[in-house]
C-alpha positions as CSV (number, residue, x, y, z in Angstrom):
1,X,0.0,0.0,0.0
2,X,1.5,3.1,-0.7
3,X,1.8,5.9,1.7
4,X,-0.1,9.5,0.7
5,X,2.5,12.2,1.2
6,X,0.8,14.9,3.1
7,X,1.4,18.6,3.0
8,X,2.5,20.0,5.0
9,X,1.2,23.2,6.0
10,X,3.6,26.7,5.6
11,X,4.7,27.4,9.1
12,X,2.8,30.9,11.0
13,X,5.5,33.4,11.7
14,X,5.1,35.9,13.8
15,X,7.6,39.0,14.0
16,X,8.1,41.2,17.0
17,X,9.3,44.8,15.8
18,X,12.0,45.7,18.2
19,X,12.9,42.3,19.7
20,X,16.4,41.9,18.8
21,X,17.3,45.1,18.5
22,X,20.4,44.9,20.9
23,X,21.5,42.4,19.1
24,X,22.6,44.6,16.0
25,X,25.3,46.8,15.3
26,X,23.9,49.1,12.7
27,X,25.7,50.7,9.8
28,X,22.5,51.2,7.7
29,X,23.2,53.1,4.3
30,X,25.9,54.8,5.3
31,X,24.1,56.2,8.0
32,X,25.2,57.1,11.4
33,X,27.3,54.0,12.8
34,X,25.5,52.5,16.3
35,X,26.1,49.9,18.6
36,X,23.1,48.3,19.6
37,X,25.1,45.1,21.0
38,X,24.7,45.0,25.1
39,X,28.5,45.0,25.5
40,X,30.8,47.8,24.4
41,X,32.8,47.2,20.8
42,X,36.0,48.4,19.8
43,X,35.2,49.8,16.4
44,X,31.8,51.0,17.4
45,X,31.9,52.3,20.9
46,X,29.9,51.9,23.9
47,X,27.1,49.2,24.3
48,X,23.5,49.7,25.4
49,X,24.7,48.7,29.0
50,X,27.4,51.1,29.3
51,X,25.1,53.9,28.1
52,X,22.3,53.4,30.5
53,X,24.5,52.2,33.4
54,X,26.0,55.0,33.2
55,X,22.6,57.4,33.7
56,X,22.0,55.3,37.0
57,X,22.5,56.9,40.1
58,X,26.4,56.1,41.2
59,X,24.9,53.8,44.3
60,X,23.5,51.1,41.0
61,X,26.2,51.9,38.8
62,X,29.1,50.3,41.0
63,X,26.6,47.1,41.7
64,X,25.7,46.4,37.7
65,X,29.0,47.9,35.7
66,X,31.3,44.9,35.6
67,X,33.3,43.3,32.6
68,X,31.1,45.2,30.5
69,X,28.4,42.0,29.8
70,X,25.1,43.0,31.8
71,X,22.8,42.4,30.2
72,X,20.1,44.8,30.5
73,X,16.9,42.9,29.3
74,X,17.5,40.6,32.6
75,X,18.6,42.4,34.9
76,X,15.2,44.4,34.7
77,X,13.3,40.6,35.0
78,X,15.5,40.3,38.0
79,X,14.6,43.5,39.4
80,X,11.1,43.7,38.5
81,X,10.3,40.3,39.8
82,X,11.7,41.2,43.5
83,X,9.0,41.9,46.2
84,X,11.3,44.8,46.9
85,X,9.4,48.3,46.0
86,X,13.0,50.2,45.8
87,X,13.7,47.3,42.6
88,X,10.5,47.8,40.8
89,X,11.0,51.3,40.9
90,X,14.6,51.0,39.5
91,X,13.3,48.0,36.9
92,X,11.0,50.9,35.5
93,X,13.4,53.0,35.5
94,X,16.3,51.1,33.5
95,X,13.4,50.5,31.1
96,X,12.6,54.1,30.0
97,X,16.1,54.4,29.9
98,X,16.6,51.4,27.7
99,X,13.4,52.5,25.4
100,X,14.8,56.1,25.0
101,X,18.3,54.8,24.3
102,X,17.3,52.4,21.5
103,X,14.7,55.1,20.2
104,X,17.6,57.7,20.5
105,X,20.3,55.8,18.4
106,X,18.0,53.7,15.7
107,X,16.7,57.6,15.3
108,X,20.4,58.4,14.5
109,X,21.1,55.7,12.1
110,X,17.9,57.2,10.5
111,X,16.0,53.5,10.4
112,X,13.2,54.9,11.4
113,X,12.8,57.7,8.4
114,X,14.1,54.7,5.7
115,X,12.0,51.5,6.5
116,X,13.7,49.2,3.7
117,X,13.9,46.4,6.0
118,X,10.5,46.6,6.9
119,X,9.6,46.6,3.6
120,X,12.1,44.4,2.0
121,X,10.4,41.8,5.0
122,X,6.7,42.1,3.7
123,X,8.1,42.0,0.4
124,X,9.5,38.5,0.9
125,X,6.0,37.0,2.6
126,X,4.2,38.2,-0.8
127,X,5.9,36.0,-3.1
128,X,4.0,33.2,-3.7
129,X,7.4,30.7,-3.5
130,X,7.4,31.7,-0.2
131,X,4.4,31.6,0.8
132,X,4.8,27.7,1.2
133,X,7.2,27.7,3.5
134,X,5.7,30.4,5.8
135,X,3.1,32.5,5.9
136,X,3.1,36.1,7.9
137,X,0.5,35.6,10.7
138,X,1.6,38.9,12.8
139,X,3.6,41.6,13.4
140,X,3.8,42.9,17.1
141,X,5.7,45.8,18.8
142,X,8.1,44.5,21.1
């Protein structure tokens, strides 16, 4: 008896905008250069976790700052999930910084005016080859 092959259906992708940011360094079109990696780079400067470290009151700056590796995205889980008011407070406070920080520098590579990426990603989930494989289910703001 033969087997029937089945089809298998093209997998549901889902993308979150934002999520994965810090894990970039952007040199988009010749733009402004920025580091979006968490941990400070030779050729392109200071990480995210240098930069908002360093706006923390001194006290939090001497218990986070070492070997240059925090990584920020934790370390407000950590805080946030204490039953400590003092750490939620500081949790929502690392996060504006870490919103305004990304906001600030993906505003300086000028991503945000030149959405080719964006584009060049819906782009790719309209051809029908593709289609297949995966289909686009959602696109989220991280």
């Amino acid at each position: 008896m033969a087997k029937r092959l089945q089809r298998s259906r093209p997998k549901e992708i889902v993308y979150l905008w934002g999520a994965g940011a810090t894990q970039a360094e952007i040199d988009y079109l010749g733009a402004h250069k920025v580091n979006l990696l968490m941990r400070d780079s030779e050729e392109r400067g200071e990480g995210v976790a240098t930069r908002i470290l360093k706006r923390l009151p001194k006290r939090w700056r001497s218990s986070f700052l070492v070997d240059n590796g925090t990584d920020i995205e934790k370390l407000i889980s950590l805080l946030a999930a204490s039953s400590v008011s003092e750490y939620a407070k500081l949790a929502d406070k690392i996060r504006r910084l870490y919103f305004e920080d990304i906001r600030d520098n993906l505003t300086a590579a000028k991503v945000l005016l030149n959405p080719q990426l964006a584009i060049g990603l819906l782009t790719m989930h309209s051809n029908e080859h593709f289609k297949k494989r995966e289909t686009l289910s959602a696109i989220n703001q991280h």
